[in-house]
N, C-alpha and C positions, 0 to 999 in steps of 0.2 A: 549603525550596524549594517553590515553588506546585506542585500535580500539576495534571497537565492531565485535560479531563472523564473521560475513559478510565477511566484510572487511579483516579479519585476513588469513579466508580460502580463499576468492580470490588470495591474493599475493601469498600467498602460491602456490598456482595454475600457477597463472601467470609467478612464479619463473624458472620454470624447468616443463616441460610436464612432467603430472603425467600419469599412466595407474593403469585399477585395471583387471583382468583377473581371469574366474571360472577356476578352476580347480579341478577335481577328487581325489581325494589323498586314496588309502586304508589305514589303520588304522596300518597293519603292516609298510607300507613304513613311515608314521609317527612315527611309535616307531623307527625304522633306521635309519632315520634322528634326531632323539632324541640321540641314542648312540650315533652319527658321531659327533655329539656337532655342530649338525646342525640345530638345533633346541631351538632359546633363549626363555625359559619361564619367564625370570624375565628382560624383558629389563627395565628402567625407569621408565616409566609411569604405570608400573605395578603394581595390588593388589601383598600382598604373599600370600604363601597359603592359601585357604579359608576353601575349601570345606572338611566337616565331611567324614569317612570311609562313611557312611551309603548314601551317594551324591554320592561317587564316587563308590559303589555298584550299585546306581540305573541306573547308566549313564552305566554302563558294564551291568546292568537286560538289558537296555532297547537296547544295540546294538544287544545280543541276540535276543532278541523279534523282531528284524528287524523294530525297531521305526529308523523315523528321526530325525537328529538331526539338530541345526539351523547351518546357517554356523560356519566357521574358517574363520580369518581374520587374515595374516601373512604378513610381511612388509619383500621384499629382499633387503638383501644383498651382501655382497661381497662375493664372492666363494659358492654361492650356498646356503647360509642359508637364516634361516628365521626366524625374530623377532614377538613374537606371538602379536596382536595386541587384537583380540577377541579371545576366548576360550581356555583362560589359565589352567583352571581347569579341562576341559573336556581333553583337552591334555594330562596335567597332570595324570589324570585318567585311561587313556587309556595305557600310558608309565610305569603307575604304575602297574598296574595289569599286563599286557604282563611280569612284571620281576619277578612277585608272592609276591609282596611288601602288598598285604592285598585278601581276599576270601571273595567268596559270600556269603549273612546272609544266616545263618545256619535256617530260617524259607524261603528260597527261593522257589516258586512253579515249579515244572519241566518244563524245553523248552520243549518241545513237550513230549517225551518219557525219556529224560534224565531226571534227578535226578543233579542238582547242589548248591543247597544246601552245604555251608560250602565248597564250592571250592574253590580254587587259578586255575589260568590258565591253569598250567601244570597239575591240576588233570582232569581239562575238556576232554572228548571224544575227539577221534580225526576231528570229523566233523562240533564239536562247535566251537574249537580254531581254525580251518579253517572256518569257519563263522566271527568271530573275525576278523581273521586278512584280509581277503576282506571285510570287511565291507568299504563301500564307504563313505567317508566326503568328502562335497562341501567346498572346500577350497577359497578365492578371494585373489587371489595376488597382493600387490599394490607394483609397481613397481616405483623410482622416488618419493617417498613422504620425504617430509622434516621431521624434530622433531616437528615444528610446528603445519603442519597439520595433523600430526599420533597423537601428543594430541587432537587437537581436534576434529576428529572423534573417538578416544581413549573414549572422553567426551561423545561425541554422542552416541556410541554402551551403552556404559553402563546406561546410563540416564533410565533405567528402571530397571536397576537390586540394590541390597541392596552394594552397594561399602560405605565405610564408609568415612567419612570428611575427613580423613588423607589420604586414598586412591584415594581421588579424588584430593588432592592437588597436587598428585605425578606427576597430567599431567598437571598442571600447569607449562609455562612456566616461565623463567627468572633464577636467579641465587639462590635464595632464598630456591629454592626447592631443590638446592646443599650445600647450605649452613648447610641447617636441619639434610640432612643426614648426614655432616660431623658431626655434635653436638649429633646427635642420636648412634654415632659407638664410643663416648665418654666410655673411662673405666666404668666407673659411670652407664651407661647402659648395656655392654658386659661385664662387671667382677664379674657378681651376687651380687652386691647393692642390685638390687631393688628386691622389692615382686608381680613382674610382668614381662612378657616375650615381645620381641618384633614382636609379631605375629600381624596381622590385622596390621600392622603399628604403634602401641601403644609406641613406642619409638620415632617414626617421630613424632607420634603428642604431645610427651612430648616436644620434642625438639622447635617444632614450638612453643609453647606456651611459653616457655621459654624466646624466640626468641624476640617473640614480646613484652610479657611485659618488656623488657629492652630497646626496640628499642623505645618504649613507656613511661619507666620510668621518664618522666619529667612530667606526666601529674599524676603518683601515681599508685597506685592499677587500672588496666585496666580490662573490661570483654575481655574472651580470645573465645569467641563464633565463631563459624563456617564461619560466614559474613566475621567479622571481619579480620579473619585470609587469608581467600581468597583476599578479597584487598588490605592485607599487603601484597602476593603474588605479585599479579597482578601490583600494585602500587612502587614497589620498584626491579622491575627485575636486573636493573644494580649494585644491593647492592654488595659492596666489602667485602670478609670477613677479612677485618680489620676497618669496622664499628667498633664503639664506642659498640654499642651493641650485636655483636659477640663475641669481647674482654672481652666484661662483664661477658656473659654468659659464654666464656670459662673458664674465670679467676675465676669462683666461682663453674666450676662443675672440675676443678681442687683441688681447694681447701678440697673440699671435699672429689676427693677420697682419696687426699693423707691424708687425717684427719679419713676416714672410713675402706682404703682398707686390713688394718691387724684387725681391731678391732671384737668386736663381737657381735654392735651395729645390732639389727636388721633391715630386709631387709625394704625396703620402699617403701611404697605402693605412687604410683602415688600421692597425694594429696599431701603428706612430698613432696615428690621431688620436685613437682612446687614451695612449701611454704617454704622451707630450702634455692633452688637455690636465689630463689628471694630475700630471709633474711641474704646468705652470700652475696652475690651482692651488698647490700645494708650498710652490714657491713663493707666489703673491701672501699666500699667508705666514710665509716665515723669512724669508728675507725683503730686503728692499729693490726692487726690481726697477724703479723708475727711474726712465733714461736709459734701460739697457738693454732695448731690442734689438740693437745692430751686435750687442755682442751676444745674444741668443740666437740670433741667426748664422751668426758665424760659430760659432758650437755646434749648432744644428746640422750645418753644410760638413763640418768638418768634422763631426761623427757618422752620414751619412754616407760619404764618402768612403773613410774607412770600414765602414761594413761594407757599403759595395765591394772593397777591395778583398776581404777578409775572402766574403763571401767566392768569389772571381777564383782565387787562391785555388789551386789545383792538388797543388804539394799539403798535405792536411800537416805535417811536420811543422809548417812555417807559417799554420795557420792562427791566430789569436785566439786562444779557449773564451775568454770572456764575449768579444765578438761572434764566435759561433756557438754558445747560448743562448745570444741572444736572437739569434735568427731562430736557432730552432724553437724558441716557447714565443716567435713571433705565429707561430702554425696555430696555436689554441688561447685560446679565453680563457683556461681557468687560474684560479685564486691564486695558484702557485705558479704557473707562466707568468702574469702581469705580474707580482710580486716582483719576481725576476728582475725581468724587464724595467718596471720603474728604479729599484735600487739604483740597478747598471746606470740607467741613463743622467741620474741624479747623482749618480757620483762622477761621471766623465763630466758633466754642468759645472759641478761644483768646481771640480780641478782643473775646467778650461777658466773659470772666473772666480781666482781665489782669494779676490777682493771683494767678493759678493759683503755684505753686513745683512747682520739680520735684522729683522722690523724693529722700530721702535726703540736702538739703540739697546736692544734685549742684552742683560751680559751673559747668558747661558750657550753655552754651543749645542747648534742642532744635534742631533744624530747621530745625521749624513756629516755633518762636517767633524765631527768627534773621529768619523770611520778615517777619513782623510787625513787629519792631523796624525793619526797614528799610522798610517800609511807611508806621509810626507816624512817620517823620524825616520825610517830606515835601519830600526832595530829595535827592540822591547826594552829599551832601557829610558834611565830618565834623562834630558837632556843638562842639568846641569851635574848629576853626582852621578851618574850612571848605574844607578841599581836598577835590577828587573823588575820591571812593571808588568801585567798583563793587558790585553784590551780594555775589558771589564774595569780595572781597577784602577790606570791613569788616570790623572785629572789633567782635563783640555786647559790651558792657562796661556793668556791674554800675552803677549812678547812685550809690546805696548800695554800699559795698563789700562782698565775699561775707564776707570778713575778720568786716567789720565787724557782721554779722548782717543785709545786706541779700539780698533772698530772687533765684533765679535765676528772674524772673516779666518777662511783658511789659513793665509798666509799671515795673517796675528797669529795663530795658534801652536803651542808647543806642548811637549810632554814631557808632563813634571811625576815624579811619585807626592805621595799627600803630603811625607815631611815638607817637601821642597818648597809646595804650593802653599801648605800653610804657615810656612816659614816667611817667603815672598809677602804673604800679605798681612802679614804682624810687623812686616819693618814698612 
């Protein structure tokens, strides 16, 4: 049963006496405890980096100008260090600048008499960068606190600042939140695939999404919203990652890169990765895919393509309807875009490889491929007496019999009316 916050940070409490202590810290002995590698800016529960040069200029205008700043909030431990809990940024900023890693805007107004303007540290007077480095931060050390309760005051501190959905998951507890990162350090993401970085956590929150519509896939196409994702968090802490749907998701962003990682398929923008993961996933479980990387990737290249082109297309007269649907429900996440979106891409799959067979020698035609064969007839009728069939009511039927070793694949498949088909398979 979930405990609500209350309760969560009481045990916590009750676990181990906590202590939280102010303390002084000047700004140089921060930077020294930064080199000493006494200083963790990126423990777990942490955003990455956030803040713009032009943030971490005004946070070094404003120690000049002898502004305060709000606290530091540092979690000890072992040997003297300390895991930043609040003001990772500002930290950061301060360690950065002390090493000459970026300078003041070059439109800066003078500290008093000084001219700083387009400086780095080392070009500062010597009475600035001794202002600097005594600059006083009120630091609170909490001594004694669990992972538990560091996230959730982790939650608390930030509850008014812009952290993003993926960065707030990161202090969710359970195992979940390790699981992601392990899918998110996936080649697929670290081997330059994608046409996206994994800064803000944009790779964690690929991952999670991932994650979930597989953990989800019995129910179909799921919305992958923010809610959502935090009670799959919350709701399933003790997940093994040898879940069913860890497996999946490995097993399909495997797939791909070993079908992507030489080729010169272009890079993929966040919305393919969700919508390819989810359509190999889906593929691996219904047809037989082994050995046929090079010809996913040449689908891949050769759909991409053509939307570029579609897209490029000026004249909207000569443009491809289906292609320019699918750009525009590439703009949004929800149930009925990706809907979209997978069909499309799973029927253009289908009909570039229409020897695909399905698992296991299956004799039922998928779906998608049922959509197809009635597609490939080129008229509503049956193919051998000609009467009218509808969608719904053809039977997809083997050319090659399944009997006979012919494979359950597009280009086997015909359209029969049921006399036909049940005619067929009484003789």
């Amino acid at each position: 049963m979930k405990r609500n916050l209350k309760q969560s940070v009481t045990a916590s409490v009750s676990a181990l006496k906590t202590d939280c202590n102010a303390k002084v810290m000047s700004a140089a002995s921060l930077h020294d405890r930064w080199k000493r590698n006494k200083l963790n800016l990126n423990p777990e529960f942490q955003r990455d980096e956030a803040w713009t040069t032009s943030q971490k200029q005004l946070l070094i205008d404003s120690l000049l100008r002898k502004f305060d700043l709000p606290k530091f909030y540092f979690r000890e431990q072992a040997n003297d260090a300390y895991d930043v809990v609040d003001g990772q940024q500002r930290s950061r900023a301060i360690c950065e600048y002390f090493d000459n890693s970026f300078a003041l805007p070059r439109k800066a107004e003078p500290v008093g008499e000084h001219e700083v303007k387009g400086k780095k540290f080392d070009g500062l007077p010597d009475d600035l960068r001794d202002r600097l480095r005594d600059a006083q931060l009120t630091c609170m050390i909490l001594q004694n606190y669990s992972d538990e309760l560091i996230d959730e005051l982790f939650l608390r501190l930030q509850n008014g600042t812009p952290l993003n959905p993926a960065e707030k998951r990161k202090a969710i507890g359970g195992n979940v939140r390790n699981i992601v990162a392990e899918i998110a350090a996936h080649n697929v993401f670290t081997k330059g695939l994608c046409a996206y970085t994994g800064a803000r956590s944009q790779y964690l929150d690929t991952a999670a999404k991932l994650l979930y519509q597989q953990y989800r896939v019995a129910d179909g196409m799921v919305d992958i919203r923010n809610s959502s994702l935090e009670d799959f968090y919350r709701n399933n802490a003790e997940m093994s990652d040898t879940h069913v749907s860890v497996v999946r998701t490995k097993r399909a962003l495997d797939f791909i890169y070993k079908a992507l990682n030489k080729s010169s398929v272009d890079r993929l923008r966040k919305y393919m990765v969700l919508t390819l993961v989810y359509l190999i996933a889906k593929m691996q479980s219904e047809y037989d895919l082994s050995g046929r990387e090079k010809d996913v990737c040449k689908t891949l290249h050769s759909f991409l393509l053509k939307k570029a082109e579609n897209d490029a297309e000026e004249d909207e007269s000569k443009k491809d309807r289906a292609f320019t649907a699918f750009h525009e429900n590439a703009r949004n996440d929800s149930k009925e875009a990706m809907e979209e979106r997978l069909a499309f891409l799973e029927q253009y799959f289908l009909s570039s490889m229409p020897d695909l067979a399905s698992r296991d020698s299956a004799r039922r035609f998928t779906n998608a491929q049922r959509t197809l064969i009635w597609l490939r007839n080129g008229s509503p009728h049956c193919k051998k007496c000609s009467k009218s069939v509808t969608q719904d009511t053809f039977h997809a039927d083997h050319i090659k019999s399944w009997k006979s070793g012919g494979k359950t694949s597009v280009d086997n498949g015909q359209v029969l009316c049921e006399q036909c088909n049940l005619k067929k398979g009484a003789s």
